[in-house]
C-alpha positions in Angstrom: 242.7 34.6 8.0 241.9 38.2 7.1 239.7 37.2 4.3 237.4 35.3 6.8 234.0 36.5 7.1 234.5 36.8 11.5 236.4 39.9 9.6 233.7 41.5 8.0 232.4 44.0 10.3 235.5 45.2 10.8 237.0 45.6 7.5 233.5 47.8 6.9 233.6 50.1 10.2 237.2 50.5 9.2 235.9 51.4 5.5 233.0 53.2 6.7 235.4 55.4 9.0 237.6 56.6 6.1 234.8 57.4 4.0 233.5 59.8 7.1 236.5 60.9 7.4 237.4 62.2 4.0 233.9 63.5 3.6 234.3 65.5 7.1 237.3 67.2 5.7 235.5 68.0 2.4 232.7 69.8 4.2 235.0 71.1 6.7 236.9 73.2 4.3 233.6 74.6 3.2 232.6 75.5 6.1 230.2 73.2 6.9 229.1 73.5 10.3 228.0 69.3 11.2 229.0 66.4 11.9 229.2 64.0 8.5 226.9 61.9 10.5 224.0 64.2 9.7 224.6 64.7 6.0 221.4 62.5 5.7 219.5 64.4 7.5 220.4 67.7 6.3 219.7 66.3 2.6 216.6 65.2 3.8 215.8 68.7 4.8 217.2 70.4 1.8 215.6 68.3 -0.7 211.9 68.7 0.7 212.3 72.1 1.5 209.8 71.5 4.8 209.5 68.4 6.6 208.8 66.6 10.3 210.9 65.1 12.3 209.1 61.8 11.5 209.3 61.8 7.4 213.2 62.4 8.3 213.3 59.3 10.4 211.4 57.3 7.7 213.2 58.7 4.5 216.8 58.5 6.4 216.1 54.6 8.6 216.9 56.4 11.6 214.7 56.7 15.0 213.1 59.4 15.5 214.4 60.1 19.0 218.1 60.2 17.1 216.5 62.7 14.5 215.5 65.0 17.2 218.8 65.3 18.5 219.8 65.5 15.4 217.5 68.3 15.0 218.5 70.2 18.3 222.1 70.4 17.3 221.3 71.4 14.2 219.5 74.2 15.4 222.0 75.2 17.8 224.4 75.5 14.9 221.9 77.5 12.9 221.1 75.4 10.3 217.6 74.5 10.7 214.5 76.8 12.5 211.4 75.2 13.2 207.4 76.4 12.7 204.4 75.1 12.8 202.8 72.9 10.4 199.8 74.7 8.5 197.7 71.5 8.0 198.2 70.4 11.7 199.1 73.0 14.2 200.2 70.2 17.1 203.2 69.3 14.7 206.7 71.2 14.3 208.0 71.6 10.5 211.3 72.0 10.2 213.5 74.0 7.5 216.9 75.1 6.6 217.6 78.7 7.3 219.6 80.9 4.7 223.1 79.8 6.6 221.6 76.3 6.5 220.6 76.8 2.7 223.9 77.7 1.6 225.7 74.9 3.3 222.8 72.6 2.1 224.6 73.9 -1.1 227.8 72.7 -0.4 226.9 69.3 0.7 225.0 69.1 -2.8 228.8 69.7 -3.9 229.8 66.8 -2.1 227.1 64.4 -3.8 228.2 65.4 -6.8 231.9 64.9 -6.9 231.4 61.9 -4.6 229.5 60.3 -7.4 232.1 60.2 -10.0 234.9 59.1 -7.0 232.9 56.3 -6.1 232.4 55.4 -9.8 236.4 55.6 -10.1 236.9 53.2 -7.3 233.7 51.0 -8.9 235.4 50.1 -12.1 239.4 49.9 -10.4 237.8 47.4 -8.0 235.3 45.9 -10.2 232.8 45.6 -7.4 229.7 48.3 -7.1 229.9 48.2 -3.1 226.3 50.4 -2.5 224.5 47.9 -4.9 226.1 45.1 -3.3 225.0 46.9 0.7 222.1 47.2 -0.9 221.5 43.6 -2.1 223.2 42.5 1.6 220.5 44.6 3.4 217.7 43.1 1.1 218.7 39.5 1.7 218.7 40.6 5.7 215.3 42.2 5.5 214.3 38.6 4.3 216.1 36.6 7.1 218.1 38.2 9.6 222.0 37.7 10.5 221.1 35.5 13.2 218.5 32.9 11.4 221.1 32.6 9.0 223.4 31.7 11.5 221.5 29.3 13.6 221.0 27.3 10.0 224.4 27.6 9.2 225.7 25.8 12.7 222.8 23.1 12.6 224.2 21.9 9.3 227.2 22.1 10.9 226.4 20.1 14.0 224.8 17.3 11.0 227.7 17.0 9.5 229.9 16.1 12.4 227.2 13.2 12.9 
């Protein structure tokens, strides 16, 4: 059954793949020179103007070992440079450079058209699916997948008594 939740993961990596796509080719024909994966952390960048490796990982949920890769490609590709931080010389700062800036730019682009897409598809479907990840991560932060889970199959084990 298709609508079964044993389903769910993969109806949203399948959903979750055709949104990367579609915003790869966006920023592709602009020249953007990333993978969509790191749109968050480029924005990140962009919208503080100078940051650590660590406010990335905490503003974006990912680790900070994945940031600094994140961070080392980026650089190869000339998007970010990094100096030193003037209120504590032991830590790097990173920023956009002017190549970086201007596709910073168009990934700004991408937000906004995105916005009124998603909106679109909001009110065909009926369903606002970021508040409802939103509400699904929220209920997870309070008991995880697995809790749930175990509960769910001890009440099942009762009612087979």
């Amino acid at each position: 059954m298709k609508d079964d939740p044993a389903y769910l993961a993969l109806h949203m990596t399948r959903l979750r793949d055709r949104l990367a796509e579609a915003g790869a080719e966006y920023l592709k024909q602009r020249g953007i020179a990333w993978p969509v994966y790191m749109n968050s952390t480029v924005a990140s960048i962009g919208r503080s103007g100078a940051t650590t490796g660590s406010r990335i990982a905490n503003e974006t949920s990912l680790s900070p070992q994945l940031v600094g890769q994140y961070l080392t490609h980026l650089e190869k590709l000339g998007v970010v440079e990094f100096g030193t931080d003037p209120d504590d010389r032991r830590r790097k700062i990173v920023r956009l450079t002017p190549a970086g800036l201007k596709q910073f730019g168009h990934l700004q682009s991408l937000e906004r058209v995105s916005l009124p897409a998603f909106e679109e598809i909001y009110a065909e479907t009926g369903h606002d699916l970021y508040k409802a990840i939103m509400a699904f991560e929220r209920a997870l932060d309070r008991e995880d997948a697995l809790a749930r889970y175990a509960r769910a199959a001890s009440r099942d084990r009762d009612s087979k008594k």
